[in-house]
GUPAKOL-160767 format. One record per residue: residue number from 1; y, z, x of N, C-alpha, C in turn. Coordinates in steps of 0.2 Angstrom, whole numbers, padded with zeros to 4 digits, always signed. Last residue first. Layout:
<pt NUM, <Y, Z, X>, <Y, Z, X>, <Y, Z, X>>
...
***
This chain:
<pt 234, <-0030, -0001, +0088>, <-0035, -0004, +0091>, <-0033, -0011, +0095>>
<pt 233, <-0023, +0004, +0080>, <-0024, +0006, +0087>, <-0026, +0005, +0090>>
<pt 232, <-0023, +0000, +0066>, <-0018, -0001, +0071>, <-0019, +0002, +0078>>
<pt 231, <-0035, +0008, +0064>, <-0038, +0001, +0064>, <-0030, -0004, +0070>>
<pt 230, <-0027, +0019, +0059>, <-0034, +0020, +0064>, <-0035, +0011, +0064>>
<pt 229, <-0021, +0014, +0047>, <-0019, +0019, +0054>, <-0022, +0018, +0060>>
<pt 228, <-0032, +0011, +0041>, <-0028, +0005, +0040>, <-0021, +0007, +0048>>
<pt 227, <-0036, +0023, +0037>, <-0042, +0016, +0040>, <-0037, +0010, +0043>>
<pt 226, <-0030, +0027, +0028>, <-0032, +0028, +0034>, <-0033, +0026, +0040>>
<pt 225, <-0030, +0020, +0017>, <-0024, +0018, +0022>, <-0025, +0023, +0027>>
<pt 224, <-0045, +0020, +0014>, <-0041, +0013, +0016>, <-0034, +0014, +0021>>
<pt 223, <-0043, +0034, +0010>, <-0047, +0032, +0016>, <-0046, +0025, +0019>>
<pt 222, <-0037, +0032, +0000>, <-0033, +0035, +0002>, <-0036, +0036, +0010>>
<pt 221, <-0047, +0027, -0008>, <-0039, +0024, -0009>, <-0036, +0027, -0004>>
<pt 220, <-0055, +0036, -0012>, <-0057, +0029, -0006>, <-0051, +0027, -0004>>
<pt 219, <-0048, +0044, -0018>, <-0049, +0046, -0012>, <-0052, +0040, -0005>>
<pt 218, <-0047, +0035, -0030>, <-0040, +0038, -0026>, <-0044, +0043, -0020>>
<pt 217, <-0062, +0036, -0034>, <-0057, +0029, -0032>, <-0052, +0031, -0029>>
<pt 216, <-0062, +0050, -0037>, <-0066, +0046, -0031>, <-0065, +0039, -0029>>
<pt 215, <-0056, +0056, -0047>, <-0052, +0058, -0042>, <-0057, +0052, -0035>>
<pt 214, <-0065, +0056, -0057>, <-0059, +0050, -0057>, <-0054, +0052, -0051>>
<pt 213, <-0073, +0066, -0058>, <-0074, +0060, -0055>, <-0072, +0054, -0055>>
<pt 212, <-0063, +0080, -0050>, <-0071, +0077, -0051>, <-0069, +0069, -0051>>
<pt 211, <-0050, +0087, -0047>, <-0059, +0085, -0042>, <-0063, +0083, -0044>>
<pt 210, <-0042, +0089, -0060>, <-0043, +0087, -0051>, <-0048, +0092, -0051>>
<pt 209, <-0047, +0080, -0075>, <-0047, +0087, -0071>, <-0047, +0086, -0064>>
<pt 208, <-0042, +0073, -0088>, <-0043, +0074, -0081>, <-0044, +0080, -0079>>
<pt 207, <-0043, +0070, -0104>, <-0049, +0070, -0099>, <-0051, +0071, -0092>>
<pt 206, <-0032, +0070, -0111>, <-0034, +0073, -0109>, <-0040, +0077, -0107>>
<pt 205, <-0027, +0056, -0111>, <-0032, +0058, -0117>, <-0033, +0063, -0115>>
<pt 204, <-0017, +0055, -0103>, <-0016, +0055, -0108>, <-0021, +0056, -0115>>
<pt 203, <-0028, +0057, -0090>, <-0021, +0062, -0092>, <-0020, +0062, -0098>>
<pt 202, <-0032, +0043, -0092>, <-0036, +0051, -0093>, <-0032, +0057, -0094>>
<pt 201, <-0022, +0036, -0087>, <-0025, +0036, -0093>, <-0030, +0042, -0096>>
<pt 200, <-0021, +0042, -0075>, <-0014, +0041, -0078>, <-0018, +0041, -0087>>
<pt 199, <-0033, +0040, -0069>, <-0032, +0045, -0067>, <-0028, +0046, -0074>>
<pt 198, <-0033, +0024, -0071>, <-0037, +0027, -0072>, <-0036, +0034, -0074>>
<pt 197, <-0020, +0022, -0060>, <-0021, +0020, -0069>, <-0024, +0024, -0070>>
<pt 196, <-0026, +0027, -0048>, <-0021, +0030, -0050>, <-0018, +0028, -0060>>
<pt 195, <-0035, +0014, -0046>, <-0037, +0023, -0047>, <-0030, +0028, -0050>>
<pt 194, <-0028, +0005, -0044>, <-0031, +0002, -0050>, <-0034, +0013, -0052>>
<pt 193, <-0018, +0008, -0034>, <-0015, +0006, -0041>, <-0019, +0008, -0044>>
<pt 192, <-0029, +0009, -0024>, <-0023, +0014, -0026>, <-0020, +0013, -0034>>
<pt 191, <-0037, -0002, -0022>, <-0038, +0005, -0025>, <-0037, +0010, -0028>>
<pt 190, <-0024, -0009, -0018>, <-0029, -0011, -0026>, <-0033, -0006, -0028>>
<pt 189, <-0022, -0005, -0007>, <-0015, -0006, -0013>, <-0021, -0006, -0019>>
<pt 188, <-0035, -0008, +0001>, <-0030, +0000, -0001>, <-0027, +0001, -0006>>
<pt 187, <-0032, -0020, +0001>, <-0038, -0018, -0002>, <-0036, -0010, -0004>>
<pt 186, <-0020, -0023, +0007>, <-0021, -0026, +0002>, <-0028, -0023, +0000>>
<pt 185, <-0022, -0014, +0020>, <-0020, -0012, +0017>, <-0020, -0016, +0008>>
<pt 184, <-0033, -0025, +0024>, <-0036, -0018, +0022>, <-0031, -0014, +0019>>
<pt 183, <-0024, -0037, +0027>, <-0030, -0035, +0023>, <-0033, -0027, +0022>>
<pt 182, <-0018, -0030, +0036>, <-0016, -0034, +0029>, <-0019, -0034, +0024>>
<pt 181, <-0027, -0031, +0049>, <-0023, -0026, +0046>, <-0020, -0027, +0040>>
<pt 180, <-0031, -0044, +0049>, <-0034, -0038, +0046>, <-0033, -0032, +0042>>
<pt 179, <-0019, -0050, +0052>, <-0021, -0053, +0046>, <-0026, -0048, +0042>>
<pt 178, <-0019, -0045, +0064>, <-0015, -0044, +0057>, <-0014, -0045, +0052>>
<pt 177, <-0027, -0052, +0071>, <-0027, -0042, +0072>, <-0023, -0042, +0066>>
<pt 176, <-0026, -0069, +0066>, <-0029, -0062, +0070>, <-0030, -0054, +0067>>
<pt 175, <-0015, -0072, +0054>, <-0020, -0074, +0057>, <-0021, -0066, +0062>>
<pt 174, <-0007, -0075, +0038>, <-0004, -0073, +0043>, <-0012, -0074, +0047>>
<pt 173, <-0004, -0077, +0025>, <+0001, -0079, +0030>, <+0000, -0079, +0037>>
<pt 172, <-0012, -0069, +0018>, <-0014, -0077, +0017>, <-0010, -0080, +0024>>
<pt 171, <-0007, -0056, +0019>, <-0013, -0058, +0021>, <-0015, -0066, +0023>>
<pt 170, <+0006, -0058, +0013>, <+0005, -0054, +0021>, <-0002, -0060, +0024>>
<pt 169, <+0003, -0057, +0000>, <+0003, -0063, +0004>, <+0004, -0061, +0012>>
<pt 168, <-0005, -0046, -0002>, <-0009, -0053, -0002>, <-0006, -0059, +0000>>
<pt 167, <+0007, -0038, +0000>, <+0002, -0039, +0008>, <-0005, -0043, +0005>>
<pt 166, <+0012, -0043, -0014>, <+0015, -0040, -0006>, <+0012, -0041, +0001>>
<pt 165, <+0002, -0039, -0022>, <+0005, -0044, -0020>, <+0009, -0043, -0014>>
<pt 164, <+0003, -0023, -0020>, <-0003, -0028, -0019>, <+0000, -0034, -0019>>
<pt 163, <+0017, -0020, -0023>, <+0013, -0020, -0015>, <+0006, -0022, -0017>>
<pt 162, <+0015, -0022, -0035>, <+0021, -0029, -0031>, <+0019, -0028, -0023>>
<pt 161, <+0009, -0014, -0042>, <+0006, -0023, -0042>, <+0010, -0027, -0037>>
<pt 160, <+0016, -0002, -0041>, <+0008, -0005, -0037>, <+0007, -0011, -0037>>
<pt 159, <+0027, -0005, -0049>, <+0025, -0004, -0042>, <+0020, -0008, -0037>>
<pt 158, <+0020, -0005, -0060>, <+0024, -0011, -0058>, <+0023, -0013, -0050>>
<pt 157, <+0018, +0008, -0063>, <+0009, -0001, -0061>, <+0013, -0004, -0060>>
<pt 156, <+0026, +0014, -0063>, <+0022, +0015, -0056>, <+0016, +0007, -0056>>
<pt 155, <+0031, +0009, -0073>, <+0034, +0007, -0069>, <+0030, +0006, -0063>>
<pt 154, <+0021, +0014, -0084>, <+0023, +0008, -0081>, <+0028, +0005, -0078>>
<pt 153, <+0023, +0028, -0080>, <+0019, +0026, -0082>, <+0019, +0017, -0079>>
<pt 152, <+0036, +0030, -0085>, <+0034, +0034, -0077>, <+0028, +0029, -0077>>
<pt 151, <+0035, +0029, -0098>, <+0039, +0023, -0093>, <+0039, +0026, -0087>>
<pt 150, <+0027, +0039, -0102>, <+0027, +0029, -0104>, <+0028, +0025, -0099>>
<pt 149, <+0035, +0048, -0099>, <+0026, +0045, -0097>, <+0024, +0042, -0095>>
<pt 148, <+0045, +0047, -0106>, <+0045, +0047, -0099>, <+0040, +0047, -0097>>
<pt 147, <+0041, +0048, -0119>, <+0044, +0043, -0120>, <+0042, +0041, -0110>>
<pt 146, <+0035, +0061, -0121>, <+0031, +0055, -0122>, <+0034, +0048, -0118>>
<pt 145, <+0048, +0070, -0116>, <+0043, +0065, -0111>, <+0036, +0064, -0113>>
<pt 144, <+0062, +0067, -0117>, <+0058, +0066, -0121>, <+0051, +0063, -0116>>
<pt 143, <+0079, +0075, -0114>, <+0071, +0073, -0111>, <+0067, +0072, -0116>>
<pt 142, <+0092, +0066, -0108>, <+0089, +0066, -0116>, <+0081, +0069, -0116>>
<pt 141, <+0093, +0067, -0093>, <+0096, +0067, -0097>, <+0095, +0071, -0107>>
<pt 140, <+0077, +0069, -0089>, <+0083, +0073, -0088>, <+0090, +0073, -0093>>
<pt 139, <+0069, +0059, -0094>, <+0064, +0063, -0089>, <+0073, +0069, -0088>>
<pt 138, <+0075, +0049, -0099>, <+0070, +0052, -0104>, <+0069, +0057, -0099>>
<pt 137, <+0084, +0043, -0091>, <+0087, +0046, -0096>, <+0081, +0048, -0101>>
<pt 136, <+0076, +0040, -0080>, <+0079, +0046, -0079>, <+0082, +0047, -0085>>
<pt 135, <+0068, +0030, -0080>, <+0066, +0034, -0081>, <+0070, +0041, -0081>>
<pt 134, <+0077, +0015, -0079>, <+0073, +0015, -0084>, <+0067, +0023, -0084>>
<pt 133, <+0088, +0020, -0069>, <+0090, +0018, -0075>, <+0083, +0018, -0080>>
<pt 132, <+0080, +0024, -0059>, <+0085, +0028, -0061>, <+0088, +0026, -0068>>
<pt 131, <+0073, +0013, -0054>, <+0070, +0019, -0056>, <+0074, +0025, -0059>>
<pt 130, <+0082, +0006, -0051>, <+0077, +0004, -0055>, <+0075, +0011, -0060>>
<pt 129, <+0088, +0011, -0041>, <+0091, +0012, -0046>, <+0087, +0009, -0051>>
<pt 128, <+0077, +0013, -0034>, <+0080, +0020, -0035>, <+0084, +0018, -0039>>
<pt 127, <+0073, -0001, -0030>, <+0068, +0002, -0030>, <+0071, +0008, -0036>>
<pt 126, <+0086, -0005, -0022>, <+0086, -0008, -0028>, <+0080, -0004, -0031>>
<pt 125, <+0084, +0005, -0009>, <+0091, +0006, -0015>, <+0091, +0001, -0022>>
<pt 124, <+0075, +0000, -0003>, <+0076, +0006, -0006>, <+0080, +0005, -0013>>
<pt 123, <+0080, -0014, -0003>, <+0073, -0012, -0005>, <+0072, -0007, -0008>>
<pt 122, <+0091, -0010, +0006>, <+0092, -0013, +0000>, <+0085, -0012, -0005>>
<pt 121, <+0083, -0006, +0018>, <+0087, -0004, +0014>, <+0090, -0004, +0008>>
<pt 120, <+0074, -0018, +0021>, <+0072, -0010, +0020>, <+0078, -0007, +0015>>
<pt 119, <+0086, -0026, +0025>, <+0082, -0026, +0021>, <+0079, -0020, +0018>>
<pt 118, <+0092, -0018, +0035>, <+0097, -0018, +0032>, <+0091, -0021, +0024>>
<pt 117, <+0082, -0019, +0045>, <+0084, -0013, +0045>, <+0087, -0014, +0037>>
<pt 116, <+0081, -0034, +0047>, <+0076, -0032, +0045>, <+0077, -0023, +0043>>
<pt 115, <+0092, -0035, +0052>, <+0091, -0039, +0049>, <+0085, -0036, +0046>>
<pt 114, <+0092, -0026, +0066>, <+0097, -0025, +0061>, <+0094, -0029, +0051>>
<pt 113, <+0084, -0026, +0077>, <+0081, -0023, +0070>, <+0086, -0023, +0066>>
<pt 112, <+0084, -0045, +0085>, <+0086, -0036, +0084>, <+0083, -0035, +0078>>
<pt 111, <+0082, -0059, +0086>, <+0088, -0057, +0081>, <+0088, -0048, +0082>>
<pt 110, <+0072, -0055, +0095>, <+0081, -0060, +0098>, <+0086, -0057, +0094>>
<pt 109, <+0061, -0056, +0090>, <+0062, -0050, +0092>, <+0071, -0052, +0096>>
<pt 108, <+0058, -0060, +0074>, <+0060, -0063, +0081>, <+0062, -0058, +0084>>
<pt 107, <+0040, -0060, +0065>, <+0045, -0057, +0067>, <+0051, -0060, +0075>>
<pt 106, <+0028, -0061, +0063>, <+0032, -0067, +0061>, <+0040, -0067, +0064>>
<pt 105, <+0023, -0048, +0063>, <+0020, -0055, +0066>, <+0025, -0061, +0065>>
<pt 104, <+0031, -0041, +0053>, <+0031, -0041, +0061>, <+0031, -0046, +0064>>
<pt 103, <+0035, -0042, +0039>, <+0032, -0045, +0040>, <+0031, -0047, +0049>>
<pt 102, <+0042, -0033, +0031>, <+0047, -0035, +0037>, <+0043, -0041, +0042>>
<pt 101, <+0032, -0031, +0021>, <+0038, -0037, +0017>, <+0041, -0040, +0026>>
<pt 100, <+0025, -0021, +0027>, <+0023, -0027, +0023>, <+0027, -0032, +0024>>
<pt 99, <+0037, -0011, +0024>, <+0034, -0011, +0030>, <+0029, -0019, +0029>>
<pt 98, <+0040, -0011, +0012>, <+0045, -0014, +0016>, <+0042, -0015, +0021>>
<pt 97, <+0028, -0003, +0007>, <+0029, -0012, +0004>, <+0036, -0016, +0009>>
<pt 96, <+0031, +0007, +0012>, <+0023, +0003, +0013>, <+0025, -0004, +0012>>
<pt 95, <+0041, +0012, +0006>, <+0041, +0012, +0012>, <+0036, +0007, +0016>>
<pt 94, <+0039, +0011, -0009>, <+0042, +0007, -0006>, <+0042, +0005, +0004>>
<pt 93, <+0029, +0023, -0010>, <+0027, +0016, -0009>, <+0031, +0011, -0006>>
<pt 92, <+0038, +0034, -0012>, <+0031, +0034, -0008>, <+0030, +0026, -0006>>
<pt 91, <+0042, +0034, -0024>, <+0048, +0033, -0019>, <+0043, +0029, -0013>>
<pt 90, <+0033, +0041, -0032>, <+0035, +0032, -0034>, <+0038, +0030, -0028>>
<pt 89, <+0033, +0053, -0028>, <+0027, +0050, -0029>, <+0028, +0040, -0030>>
<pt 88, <+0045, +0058, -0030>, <+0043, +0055, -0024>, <+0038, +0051, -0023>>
<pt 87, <+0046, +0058, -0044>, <+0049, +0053, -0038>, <+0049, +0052, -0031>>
<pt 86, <+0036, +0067, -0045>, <+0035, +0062, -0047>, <+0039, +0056, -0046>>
<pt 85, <+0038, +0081, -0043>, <+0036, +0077, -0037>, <+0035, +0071, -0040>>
<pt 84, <+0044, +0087, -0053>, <+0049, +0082, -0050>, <+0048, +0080, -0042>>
<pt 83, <+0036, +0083, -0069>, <+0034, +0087, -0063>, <+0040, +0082, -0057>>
<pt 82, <+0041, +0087, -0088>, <+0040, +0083, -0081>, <+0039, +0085, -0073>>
<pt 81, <+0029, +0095, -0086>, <+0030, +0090, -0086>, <+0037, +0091, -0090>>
<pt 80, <+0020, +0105, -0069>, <+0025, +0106, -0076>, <+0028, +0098, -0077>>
<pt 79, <+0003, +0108, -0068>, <+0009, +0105, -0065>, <+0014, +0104, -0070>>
<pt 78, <-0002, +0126, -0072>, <-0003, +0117, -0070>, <+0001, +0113, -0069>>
<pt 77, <-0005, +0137, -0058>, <-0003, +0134, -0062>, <-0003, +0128, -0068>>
<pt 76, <-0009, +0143, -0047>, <-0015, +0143, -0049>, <-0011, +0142, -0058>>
<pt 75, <+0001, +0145, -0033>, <+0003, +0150, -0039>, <-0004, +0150, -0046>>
<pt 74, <-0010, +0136, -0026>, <-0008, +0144, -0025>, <-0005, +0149, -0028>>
<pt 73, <-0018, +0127, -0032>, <-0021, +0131, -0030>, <-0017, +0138, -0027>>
<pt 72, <-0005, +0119, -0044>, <-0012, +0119, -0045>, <-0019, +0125, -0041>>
<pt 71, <+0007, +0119, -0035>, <+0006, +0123, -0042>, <-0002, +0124, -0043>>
<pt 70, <+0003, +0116, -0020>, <+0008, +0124, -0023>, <+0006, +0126, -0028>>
<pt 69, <-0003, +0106, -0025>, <-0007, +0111, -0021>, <-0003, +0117, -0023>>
<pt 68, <+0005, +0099, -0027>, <+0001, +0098, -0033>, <-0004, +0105, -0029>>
<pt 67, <+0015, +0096, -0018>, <+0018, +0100, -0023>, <+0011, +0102, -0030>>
<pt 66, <+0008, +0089, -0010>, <+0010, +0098, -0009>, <+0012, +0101, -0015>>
<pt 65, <+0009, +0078, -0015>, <+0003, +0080, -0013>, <+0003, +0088, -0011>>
<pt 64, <+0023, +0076, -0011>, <+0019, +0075, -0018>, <+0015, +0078, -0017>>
<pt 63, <+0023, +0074, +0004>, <+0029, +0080, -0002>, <+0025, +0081, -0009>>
<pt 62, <+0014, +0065, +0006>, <+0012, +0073, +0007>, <+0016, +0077, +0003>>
<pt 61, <+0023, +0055, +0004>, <+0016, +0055, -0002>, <+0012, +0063, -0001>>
<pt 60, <+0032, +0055, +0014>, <+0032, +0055, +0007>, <+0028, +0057, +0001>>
<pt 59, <+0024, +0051, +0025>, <+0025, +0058, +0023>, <+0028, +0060, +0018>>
<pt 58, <+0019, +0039, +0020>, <+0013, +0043, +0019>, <+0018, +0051, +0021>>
<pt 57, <+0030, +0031, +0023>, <+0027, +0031, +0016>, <+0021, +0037, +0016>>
<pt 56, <+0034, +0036, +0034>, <+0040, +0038, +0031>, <+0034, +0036, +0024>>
<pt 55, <+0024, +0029, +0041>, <+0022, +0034, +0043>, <+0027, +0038, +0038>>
<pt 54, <+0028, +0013, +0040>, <+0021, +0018, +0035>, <+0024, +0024, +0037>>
<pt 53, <+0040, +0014, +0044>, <+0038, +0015, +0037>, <+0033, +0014, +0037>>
<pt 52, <+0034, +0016, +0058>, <+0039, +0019, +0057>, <+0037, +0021, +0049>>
<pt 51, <+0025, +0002, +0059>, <+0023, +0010, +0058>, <+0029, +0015, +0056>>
<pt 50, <+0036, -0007, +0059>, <+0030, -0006, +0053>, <+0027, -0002, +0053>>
<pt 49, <+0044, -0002, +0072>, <+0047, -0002, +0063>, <+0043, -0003, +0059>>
<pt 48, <+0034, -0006, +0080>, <+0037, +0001, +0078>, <+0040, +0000, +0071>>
<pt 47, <+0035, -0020, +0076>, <+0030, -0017, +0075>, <+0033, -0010, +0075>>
<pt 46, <+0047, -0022, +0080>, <+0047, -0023, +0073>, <+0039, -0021, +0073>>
<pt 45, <+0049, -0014, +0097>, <+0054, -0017, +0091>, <+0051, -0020, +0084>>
<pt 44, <+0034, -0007, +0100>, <+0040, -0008, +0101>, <+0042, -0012, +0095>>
<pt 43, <+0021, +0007, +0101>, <+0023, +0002, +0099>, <+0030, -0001, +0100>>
<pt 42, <+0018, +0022, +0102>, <+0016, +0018, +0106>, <+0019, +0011, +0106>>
<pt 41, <+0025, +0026, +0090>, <+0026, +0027, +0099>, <+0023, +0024, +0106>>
<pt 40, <+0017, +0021, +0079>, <+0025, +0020, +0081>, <+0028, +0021, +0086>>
<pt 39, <+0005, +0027, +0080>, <+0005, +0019, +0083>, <+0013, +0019, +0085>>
<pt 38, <+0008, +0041, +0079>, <+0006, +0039, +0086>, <+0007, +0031, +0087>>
<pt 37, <+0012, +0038, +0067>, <+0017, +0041, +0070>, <+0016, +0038, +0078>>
<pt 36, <-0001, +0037, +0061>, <+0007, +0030, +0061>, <+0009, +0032, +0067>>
<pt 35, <-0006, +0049, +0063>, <-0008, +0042, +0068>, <-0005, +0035, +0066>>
<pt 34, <+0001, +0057, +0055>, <+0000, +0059, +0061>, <-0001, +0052, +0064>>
<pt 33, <-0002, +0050, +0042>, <+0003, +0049, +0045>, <+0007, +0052, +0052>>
<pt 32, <-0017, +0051, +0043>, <-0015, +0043, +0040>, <-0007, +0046, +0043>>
<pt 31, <-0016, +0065, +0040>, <-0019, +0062, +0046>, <-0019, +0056, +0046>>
<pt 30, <-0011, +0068, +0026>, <-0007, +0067, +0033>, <-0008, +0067, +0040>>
<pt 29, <-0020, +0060, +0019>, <-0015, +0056, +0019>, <-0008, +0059, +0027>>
<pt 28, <-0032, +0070, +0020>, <-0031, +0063, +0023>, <-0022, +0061, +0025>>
<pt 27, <-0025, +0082, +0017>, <-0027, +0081, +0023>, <-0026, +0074, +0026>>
<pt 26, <-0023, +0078, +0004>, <-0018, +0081, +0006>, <-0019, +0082, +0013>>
<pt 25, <-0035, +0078, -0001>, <-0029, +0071, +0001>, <-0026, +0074, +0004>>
<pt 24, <-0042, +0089, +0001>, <-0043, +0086, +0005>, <-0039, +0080, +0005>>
<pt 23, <-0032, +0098, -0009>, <-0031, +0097, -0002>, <-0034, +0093, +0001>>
<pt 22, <-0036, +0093, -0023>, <-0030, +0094, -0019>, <-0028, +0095, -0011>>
<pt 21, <-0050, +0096, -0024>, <-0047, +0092, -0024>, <-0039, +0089, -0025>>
<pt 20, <-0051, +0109, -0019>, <-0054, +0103, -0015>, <-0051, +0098, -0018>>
<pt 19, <-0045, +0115, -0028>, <-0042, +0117, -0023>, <-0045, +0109, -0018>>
<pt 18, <-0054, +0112, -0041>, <-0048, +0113, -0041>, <-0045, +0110, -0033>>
<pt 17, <-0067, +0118, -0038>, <-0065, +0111, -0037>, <-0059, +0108, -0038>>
<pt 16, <-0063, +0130, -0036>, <-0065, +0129, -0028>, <-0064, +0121, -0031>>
<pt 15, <-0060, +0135, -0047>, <-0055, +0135, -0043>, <-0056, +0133, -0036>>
<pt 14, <-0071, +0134, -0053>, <-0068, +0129, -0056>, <-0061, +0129, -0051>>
<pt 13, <-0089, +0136, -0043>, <-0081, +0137, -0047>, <-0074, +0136, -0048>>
<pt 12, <-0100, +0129, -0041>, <-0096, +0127, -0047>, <-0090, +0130, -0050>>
<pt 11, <-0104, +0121, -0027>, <-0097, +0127, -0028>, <-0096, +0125, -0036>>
<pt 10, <-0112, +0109, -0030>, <-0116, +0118, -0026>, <-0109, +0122, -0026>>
<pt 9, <-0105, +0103, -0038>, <-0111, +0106, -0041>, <-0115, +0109, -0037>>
<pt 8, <-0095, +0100, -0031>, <-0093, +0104, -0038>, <-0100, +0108, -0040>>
<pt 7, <-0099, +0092, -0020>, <-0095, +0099, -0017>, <-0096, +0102, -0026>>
<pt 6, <-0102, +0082, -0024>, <-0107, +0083, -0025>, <-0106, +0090, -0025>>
<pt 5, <-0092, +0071, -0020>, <-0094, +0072, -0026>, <-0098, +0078, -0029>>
<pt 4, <-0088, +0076, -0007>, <-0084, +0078, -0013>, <-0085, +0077, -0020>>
<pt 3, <-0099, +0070, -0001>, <-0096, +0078, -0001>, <-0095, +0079, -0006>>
<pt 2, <-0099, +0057, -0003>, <-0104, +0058, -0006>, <-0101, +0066, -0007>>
<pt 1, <-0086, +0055, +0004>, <-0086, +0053, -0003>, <-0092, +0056, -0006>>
***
């Protein structure tokens, strides 16, 4: 964290703070899904399926996170609005909050994964029409994107609030090694949300620039669900 604060003011050029601040998530979040992937092989029945979807959440979140690298450091663009990593970018989440919801520890391993497979699934699909009905007729059909900002905008903090909720009740629920793990994604989620507003609002003043100082909440944010990989290994 201290690095990346400080990388702009011994590299001040603007395509070095540009590039750093696209790739190093871009690192994190796919080393956070390289070591899902490991816990998911390591693990069985409803626990692998809780790394399974994170690991499907975080490589979700690299589609996005490439797409901001492609335009921003190697055609050296700025991202087009509307930008159509942006459903990924919302899609990203569900994965994390079903992984939460299927709640393992509590899980019966008797009844099989269908029950809890069939959930996820619906979760998707109630997620995609949501988001198809209240974002797609300004972002394609009709495009009006004040209008699609708006409501890219506050869908996403809907989002976010219902996986922060989500794994605060995870959290209250639950005891031991998992109640940890719960916790630290419920502290992730609130980084995540509350940095990713911030960012969203400086966009619309236009006060953002990737790599400086609004990019340092979303990077701790991004080291929680790390942390949160690495901590399932243990």
């Amino acid at each position: 964290m201290v690095a990346f604060a400080l990388a702009p003011t011994v590299f001040p050029n603007p395509w070095f703070r540009v590039a750093m601040g696209d790739l190093i998530p871009l690192l994190l979040i796919a080393a956070a899904f390289i070591v899902s992937v490991r816990n998911a092989f390591d693990s069985s029945g409803h626990t692998r399926l809780f790394w399974s979807l994170m690991a499907a959440g975080m490589v979700l979140w690299c589609v996005n996170q490439a797409g901001w690298v492609w335009f921003e450091v190697v055609v050296r663009k700025p991202l087009p609005d509307p930008f159509q990593g942006h459903i990924v970018l919302f899609l990203h989440v569900v994965p994390i909050m079903a992984a939460v919801a299927i709640r393992p520890h509590q899980a019966d391993e008797r009844e099989g994964m269908l029950p809890s497979a069939l959930n996820v699934v619906m979760l998707l699909v109630w997620w995609v029409v949501v988001y198809a009905f209240f974002v797609f007729p300004e972002e394609y059909i009709v495009p009006n994107i004040a209008v699609y900002s708006l409501r890219w905008g506050l869908l996403h903090r809907v989002e976010g609030e219902a996986l922060i909720a989500v794994s605060a009740s995870a959290f209250f629920s639950s005891s031991g090694s998992w109640r940890k793990l719960y916790r630290n994604i419920f502290l992730a989620s609130v980084l995540y949300t509350f940095s990713t507003e911030a960012m969203q609002a400086a966009m619309v003043r236009g006060a953002y620039q990737t790599g400086e100082i609004y990019d340092l909440p979303f990077l701790a944010a991004l080291l929680g669900f790390l942390w949160v990989a690495i901590a399932g290994r243990r």
